[in-house]
mmCIF file of the N, C-alpha and C atoms, coordinates in Angstrom:
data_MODEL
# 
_entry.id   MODEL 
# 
loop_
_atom_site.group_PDB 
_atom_site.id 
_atom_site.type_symbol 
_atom_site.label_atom_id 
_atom_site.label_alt_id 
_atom_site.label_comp_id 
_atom_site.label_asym_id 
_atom_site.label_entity_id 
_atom_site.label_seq_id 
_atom_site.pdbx_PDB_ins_code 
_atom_site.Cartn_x 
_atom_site.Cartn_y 
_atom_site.Cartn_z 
_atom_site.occupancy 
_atom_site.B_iso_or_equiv 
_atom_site.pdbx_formal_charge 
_atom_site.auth_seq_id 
_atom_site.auth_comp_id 
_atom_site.auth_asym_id 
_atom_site.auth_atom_id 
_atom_site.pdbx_PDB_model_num 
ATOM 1   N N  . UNK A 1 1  ? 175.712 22.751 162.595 1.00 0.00 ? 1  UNK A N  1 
ATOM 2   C CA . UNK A 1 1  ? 175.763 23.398 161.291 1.00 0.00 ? 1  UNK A CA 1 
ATOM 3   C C  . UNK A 1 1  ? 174.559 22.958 160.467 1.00 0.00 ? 1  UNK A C  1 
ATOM 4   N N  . UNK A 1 2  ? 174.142 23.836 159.996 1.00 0.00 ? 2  UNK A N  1 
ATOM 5   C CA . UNK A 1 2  ? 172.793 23.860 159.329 1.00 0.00 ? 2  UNK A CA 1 
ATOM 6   C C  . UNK A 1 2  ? 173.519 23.180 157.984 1.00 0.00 ? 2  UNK A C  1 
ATOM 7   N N  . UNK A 1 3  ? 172.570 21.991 157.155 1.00 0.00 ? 3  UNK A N  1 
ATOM 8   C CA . UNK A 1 3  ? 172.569 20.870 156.668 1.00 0.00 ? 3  UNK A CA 1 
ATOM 9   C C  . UNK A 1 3  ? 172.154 22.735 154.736 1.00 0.00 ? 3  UNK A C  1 
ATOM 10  N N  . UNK A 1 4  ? 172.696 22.579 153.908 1.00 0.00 ? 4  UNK A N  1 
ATOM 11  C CA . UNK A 1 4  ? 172.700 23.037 152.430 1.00 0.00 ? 4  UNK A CA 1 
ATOM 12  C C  . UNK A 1 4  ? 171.217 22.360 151.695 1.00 0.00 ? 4  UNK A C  1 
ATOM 13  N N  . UNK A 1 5  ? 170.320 22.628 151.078 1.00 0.00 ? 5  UNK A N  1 
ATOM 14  C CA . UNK A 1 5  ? 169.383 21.868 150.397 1.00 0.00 ? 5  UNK A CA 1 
ATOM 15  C C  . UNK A 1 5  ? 169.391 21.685 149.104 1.00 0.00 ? 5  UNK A C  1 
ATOM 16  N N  . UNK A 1 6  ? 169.617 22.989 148.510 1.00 0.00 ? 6  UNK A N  1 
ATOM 17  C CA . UNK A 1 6  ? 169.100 23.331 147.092 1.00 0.00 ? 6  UNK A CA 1 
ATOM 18  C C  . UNK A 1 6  ? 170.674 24.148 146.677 1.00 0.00 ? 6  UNK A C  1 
ATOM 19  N N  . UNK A 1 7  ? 170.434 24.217 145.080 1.00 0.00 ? 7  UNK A N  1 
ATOM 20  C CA . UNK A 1 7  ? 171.591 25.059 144.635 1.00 0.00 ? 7  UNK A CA 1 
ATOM 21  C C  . UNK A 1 7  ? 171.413 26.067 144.392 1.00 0.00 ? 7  UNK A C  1 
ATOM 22  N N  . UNK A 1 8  ? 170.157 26.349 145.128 1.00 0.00 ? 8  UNK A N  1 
ATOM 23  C CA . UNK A 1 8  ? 169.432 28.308 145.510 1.00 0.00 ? 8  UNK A CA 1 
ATOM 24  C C  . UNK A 1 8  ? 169.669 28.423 146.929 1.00 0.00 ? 8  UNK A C  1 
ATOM 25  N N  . UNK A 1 9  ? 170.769 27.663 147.598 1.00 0.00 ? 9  UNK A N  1 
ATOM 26  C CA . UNK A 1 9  ? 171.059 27.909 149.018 1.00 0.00 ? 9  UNK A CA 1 
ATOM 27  C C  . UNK A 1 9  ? 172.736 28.103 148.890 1.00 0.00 ? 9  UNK A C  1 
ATOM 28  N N  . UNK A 1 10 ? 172.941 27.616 148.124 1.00 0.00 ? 10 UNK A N  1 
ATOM 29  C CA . UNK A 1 10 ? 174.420 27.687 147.749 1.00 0.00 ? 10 UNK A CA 1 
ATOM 30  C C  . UNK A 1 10 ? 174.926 28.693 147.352 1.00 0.00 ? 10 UNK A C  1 
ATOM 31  N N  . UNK A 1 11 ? 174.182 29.159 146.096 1.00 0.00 ? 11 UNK A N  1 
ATOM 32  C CA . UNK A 1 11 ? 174.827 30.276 144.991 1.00 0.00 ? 11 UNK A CA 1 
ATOM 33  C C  . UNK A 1 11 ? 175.392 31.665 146.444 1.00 0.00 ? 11 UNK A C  1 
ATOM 34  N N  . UNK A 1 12 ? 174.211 31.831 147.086 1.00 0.00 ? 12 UNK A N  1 
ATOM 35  C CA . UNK A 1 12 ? 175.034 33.102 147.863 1.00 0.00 ? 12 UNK A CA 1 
ATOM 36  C C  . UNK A 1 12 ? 176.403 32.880 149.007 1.00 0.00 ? 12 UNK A C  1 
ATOM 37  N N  . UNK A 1 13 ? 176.010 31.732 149.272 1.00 0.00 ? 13 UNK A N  1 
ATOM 38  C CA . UNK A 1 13 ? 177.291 31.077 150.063 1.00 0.00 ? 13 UNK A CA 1 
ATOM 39  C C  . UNK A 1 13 ? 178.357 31.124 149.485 1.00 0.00 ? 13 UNK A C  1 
ATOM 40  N N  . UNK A 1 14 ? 179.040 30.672 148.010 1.00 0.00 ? 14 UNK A N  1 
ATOM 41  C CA . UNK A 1 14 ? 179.502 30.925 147.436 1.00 0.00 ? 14 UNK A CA 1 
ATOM 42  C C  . UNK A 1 14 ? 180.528 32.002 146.907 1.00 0.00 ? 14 UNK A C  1 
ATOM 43  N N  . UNK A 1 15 ? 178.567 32.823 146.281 1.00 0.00 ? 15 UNK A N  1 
ATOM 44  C CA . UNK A 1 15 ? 179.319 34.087 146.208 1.00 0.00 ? 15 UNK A CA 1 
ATOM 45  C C  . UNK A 1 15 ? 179.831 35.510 147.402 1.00 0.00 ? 15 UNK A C  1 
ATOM 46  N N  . UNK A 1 16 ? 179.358 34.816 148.790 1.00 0.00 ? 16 UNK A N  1 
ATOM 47  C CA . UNK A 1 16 ? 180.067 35.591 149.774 1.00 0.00 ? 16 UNK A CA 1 
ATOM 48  C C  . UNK A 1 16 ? 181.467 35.105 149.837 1.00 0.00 ? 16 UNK A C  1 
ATOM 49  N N  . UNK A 1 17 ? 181.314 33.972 149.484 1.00 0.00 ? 17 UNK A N  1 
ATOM 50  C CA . UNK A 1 17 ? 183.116 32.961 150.099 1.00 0.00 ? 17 UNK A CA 1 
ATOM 51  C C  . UNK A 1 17 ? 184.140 33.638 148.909 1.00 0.00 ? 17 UNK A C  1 
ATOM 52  N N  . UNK A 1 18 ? 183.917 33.761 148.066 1.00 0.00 ? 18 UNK A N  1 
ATOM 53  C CA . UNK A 1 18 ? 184.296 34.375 146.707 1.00 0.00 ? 18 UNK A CA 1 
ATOM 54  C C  . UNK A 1 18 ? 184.779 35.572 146.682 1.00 0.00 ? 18 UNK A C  1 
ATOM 55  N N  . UNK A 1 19 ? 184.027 36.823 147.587 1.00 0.00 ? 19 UNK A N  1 
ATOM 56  C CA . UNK A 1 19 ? 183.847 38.275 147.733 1.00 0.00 ? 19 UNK A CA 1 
ATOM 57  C C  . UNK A 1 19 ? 185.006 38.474 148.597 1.00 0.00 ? 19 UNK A C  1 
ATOM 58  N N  . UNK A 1 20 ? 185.227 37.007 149.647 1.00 0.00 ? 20 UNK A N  1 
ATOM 59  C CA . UNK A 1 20 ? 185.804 37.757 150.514 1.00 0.00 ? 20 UNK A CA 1 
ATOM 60  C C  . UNK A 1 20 ? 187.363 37.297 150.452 1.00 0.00 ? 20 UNK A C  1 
ATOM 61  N N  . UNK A 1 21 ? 187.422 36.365 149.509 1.00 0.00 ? 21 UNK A N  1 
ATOM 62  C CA . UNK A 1 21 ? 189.056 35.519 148.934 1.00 0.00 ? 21 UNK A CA 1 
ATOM 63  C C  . UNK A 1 21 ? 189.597 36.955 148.290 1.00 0.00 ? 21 UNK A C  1 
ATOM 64  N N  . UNK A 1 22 ? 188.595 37.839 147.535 1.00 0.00 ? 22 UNK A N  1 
ATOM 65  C CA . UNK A 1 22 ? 188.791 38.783 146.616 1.00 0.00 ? 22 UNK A CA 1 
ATOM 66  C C  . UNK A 1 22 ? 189.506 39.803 147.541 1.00 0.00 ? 22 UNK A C  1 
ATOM 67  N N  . UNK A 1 23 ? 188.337 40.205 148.720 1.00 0.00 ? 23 UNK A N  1 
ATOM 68  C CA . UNK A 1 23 ? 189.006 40.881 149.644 1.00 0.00 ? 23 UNK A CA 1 
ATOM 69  C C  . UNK A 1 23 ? 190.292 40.911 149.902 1.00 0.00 ? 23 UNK A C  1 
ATOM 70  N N  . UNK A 1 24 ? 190.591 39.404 150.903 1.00 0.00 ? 24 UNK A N  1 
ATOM 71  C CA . UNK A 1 24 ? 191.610 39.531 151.435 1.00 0.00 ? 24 UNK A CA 1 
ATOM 72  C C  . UNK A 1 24 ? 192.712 39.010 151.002 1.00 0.00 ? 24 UNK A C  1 
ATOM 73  N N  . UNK A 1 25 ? 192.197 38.836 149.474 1.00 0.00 ? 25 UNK A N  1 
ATOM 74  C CA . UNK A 1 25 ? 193.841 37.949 149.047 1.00 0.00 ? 25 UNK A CA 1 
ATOM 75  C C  . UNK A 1 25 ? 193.866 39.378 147.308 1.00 0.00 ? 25 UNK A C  1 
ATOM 76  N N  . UNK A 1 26 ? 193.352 40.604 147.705 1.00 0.00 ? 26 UNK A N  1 
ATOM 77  C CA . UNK A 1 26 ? 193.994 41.406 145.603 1.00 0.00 ? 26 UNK A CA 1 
ATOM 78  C C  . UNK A 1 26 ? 195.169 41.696 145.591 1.00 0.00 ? 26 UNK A C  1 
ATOM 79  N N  . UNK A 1 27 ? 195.832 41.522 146.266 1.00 0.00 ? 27 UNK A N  1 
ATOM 80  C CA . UNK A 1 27 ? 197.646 41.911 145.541 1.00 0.00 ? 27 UNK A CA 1 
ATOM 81  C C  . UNK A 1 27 ? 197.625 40.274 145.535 1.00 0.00 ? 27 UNK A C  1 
ATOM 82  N N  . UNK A 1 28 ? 197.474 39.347 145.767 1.00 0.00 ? 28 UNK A N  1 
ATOM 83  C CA . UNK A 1 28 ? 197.882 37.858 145.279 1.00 0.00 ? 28 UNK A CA 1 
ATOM 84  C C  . UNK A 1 28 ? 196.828 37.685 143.930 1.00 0.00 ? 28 UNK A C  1 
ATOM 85  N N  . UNK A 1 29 ? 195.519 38.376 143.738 1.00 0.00 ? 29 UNK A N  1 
ATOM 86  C CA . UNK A 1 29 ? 194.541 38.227 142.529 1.00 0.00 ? 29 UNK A CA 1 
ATOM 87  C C  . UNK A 1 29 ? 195.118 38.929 141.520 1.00 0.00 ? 29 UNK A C  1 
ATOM 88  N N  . UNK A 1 30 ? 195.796 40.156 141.606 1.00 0.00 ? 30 UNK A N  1 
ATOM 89  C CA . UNK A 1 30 ? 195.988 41.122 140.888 1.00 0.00 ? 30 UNK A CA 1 
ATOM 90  C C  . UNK A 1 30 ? 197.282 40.067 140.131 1.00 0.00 ? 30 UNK A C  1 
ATOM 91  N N  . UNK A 1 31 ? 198.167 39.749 141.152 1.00 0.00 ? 31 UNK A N  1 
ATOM 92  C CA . UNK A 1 31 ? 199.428 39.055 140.782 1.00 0.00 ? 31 UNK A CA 1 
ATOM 93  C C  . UNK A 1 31 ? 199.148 37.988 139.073 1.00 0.00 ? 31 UNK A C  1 
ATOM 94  N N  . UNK A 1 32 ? 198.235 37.332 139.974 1.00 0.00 ? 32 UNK A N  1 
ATOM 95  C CA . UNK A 1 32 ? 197.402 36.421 139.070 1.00 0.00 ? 32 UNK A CA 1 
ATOM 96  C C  . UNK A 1 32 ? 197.038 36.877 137.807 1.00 0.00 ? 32 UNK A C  1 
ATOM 97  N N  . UNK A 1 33 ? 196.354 37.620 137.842 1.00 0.00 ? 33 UNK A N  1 
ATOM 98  C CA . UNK A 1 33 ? 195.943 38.106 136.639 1.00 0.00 ? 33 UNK A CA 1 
ATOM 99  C C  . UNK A 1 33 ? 197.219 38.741 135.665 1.00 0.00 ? 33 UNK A C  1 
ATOM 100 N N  . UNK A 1 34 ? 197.868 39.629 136.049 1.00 0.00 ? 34 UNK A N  1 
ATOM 101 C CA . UNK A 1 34 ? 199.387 39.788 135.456 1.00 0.00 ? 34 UNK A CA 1 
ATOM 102 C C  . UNK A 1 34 ? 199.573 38.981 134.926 1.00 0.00 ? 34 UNK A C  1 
ATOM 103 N N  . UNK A 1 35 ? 200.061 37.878 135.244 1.00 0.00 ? 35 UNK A N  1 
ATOM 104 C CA . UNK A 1 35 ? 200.998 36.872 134.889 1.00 0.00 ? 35 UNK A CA 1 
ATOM 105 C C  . UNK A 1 35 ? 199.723 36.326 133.886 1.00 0.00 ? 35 UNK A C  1 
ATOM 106 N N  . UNK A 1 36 ? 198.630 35.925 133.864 1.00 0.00 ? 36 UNK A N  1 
ATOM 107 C CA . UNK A 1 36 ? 197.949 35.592 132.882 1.00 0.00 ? 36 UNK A CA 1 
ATOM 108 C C  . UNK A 1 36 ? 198.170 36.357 131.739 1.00 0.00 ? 36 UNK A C  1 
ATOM 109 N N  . UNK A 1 37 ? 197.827 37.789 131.785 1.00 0.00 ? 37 UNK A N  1 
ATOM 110 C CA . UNK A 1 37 ? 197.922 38.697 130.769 1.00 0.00 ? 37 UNK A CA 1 
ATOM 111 C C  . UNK A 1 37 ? 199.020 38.544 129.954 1.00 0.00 ? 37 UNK A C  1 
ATOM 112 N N  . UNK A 1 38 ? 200.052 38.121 130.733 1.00 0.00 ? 38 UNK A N  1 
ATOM 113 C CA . UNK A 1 38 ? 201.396 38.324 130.128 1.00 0.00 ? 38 UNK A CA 1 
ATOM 114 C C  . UNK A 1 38 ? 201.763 36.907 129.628 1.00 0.00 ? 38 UNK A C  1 
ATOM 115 N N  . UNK A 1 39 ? 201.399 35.909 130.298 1.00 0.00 ? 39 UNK A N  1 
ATOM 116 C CA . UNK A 1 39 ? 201.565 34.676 129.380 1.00 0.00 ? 39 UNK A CA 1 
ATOM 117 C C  . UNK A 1 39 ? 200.465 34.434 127.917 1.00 0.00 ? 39 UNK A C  1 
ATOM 118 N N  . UNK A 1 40 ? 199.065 35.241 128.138 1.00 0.00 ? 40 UNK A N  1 
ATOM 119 C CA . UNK A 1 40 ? 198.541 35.310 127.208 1.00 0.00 ? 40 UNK A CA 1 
ATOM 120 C C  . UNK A 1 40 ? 199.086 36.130 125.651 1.00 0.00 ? 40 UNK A C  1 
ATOM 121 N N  . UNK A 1 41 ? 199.704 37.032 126.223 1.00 0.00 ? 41 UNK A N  1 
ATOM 122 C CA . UNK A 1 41 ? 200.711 37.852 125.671 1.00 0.00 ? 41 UNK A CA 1 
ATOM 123 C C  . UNK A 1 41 ? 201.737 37.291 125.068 1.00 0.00 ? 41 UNK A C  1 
ATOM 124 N N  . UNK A 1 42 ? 202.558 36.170 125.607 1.00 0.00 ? 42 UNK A N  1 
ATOM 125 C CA . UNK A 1 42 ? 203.650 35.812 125.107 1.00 0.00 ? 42 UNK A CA 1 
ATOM 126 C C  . UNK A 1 42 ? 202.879 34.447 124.256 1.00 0.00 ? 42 UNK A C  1 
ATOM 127 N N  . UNK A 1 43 ? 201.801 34.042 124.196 1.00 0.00 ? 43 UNK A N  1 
ATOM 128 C CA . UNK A 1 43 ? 201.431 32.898 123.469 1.00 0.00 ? 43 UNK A CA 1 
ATOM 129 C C  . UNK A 1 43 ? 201.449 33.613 122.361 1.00 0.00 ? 43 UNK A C  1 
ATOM 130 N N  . UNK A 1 44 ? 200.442 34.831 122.125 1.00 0.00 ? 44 UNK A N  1 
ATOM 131 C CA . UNK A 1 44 ? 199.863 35.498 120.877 1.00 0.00 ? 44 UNK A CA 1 
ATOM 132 C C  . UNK A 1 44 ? 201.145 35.924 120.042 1.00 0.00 ? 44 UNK A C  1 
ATOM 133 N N  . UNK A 1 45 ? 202.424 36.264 120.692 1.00 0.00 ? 45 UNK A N  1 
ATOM 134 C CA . UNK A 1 45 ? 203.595 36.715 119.954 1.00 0.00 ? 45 UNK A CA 1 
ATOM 135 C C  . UNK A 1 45 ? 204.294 36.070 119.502 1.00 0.00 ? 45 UNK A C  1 
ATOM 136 N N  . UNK A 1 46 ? 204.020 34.804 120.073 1.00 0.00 ? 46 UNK A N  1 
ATOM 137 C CA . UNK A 1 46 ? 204.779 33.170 119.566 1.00 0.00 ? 46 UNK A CA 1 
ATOM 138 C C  . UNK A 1 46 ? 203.733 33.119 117.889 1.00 0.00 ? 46 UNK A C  1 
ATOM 139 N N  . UNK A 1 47 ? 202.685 33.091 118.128 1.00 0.00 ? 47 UNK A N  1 
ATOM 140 C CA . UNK A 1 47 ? 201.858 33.008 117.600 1.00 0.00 ? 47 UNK A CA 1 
ATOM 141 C C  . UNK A 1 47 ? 202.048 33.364 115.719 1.00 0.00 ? 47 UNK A C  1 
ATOM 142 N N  . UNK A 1 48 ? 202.376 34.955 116.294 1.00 0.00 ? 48 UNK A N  1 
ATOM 143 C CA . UNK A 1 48 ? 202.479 35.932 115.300 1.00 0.00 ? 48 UNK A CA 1 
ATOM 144 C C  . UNK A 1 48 ? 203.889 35.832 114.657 1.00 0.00 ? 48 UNK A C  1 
ATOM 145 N N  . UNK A 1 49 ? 204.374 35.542 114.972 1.00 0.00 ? 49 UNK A N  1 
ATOM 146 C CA . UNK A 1 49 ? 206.391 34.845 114.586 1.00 0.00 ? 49 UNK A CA 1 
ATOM 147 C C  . UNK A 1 49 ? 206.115 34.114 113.765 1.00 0.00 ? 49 UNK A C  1 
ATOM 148 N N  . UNK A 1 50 ? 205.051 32.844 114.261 1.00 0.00 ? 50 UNK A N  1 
ATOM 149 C CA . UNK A 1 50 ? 205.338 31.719 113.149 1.00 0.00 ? 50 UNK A CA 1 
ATOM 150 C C  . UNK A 1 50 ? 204.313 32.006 112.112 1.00 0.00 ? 50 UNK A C  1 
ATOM 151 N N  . UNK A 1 51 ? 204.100 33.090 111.864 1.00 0.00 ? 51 UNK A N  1 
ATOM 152 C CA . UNK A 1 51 ? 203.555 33.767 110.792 1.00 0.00 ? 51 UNK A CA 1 
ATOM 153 C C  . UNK A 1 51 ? 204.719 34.279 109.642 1.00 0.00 ? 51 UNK A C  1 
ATOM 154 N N  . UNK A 1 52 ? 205.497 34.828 110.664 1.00 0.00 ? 52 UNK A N  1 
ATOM 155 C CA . UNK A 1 52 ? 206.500 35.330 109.672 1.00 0.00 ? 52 UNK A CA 1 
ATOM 156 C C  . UNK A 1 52 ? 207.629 34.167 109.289 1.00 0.00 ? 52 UNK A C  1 
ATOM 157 N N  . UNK A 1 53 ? 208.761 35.147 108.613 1.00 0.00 ? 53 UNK A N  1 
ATOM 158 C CA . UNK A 1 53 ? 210.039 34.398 108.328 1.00 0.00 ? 53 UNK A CA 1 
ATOM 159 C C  . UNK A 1 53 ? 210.640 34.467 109.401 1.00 0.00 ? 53 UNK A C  1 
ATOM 160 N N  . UNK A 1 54 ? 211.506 33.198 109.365 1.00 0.00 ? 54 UNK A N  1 
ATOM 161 C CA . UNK A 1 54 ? 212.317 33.222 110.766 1.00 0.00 ? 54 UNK A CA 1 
ATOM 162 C C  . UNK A 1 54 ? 213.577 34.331 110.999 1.00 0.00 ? 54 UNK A C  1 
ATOM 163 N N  . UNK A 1 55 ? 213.786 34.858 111.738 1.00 0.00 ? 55 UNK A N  1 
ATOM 164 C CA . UNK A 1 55 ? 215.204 35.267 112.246 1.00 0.00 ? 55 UNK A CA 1 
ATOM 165 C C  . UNK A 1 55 ? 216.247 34.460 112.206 1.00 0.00 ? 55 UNK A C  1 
ATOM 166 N N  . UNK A 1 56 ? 217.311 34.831 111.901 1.00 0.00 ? 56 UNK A N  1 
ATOM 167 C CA . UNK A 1 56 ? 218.659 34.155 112.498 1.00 0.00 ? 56 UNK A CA 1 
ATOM 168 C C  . UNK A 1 56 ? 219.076 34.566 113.668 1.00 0.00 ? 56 UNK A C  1 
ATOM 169 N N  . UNK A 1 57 ? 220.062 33.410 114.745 1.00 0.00 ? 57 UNK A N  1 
ATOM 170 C CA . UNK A 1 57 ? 220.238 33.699 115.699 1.00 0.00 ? 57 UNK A CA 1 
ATOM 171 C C  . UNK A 1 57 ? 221.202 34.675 115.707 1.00 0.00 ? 57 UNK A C  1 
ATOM 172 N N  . UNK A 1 58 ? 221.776 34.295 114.911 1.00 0.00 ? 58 UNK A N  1 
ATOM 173 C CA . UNK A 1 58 ? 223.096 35.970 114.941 1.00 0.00 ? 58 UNK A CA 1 
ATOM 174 C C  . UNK A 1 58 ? 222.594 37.108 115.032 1.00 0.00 ? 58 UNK A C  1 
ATOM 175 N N  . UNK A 1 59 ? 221.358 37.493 113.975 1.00 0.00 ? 59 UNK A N  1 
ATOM 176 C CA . UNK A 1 59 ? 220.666 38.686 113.969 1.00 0.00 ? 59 UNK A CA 1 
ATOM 177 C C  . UNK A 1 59 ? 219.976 39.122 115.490 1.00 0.00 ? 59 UNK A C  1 
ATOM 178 N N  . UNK A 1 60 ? 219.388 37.983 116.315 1.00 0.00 ? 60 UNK A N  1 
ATOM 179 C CA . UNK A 1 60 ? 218.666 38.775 117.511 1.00 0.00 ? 60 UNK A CA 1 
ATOM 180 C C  . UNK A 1 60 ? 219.663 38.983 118.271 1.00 0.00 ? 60 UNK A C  1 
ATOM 181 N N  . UNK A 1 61 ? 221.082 38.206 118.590 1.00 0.00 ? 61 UNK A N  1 
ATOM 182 C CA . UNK A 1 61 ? 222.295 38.278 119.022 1.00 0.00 ? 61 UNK A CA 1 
ATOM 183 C C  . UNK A 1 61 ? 222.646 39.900 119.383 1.00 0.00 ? 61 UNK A C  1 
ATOM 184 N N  . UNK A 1 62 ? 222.660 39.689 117.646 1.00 0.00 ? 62 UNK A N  1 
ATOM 185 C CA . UNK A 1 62 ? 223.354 41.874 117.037 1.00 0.00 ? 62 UNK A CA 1 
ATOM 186 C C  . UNK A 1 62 ? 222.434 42.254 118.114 1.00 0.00 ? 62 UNK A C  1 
ATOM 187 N N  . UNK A 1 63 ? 221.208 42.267 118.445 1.00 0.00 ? 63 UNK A N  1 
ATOM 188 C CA . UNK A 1 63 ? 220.026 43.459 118.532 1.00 0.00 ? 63 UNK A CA 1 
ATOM 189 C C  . UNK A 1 63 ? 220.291 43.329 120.296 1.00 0.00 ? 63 UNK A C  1 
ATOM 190 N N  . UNK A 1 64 ? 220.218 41.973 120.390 1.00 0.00 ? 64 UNK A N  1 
ATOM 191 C CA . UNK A 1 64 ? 220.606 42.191 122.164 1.00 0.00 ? 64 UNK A CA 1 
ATOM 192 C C  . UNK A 1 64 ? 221.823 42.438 122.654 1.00 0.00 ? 64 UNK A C  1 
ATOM 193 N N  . UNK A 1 65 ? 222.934 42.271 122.060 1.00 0.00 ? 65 UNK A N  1 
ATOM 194 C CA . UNK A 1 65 ? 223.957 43.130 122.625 1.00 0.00 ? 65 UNK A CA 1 
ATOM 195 C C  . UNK A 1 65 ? 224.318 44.713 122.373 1.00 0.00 ? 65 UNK A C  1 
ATOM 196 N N  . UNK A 1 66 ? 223.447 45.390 121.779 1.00 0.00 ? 66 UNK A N  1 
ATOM 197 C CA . UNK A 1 66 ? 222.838 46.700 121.574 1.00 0.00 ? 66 UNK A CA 1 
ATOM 198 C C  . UNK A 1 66 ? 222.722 47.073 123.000 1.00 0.00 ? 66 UNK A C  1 
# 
């Protein structure tokens, strides 16, 4: 195995090893990303709550047994 020199020998090594995780793993990337979106999602709404006045628990109670 040929010995790496520089980090201008790397970058394409890399970005082939990279191309091809993408390849053969996008329904496990895609997964990934979901779940980011959506935890990013649920931070920002936490977020935006403690902006407001609080709810009572009785009140979200009413709305989920709707």
């Amino acid at each position: 195995m040929e010995k790496v020199k520089t980090q201008t020998d790397l970058k394409p090594l890399i970005k082939e090893t990279l191309n091809e995780m993408i390849r053969d793993n996008k329904e496990e990337i895609r997964e990934l990303i979901k779940e980011a979106i959506e935890d990013i999602s649920l931070a920002n709404d936490v977020k935006e709550g403690r902006k407001n006045d609080c709810v009572s628990e009785r009140k979200i109670l009413r709305i989920l047994d709707k």
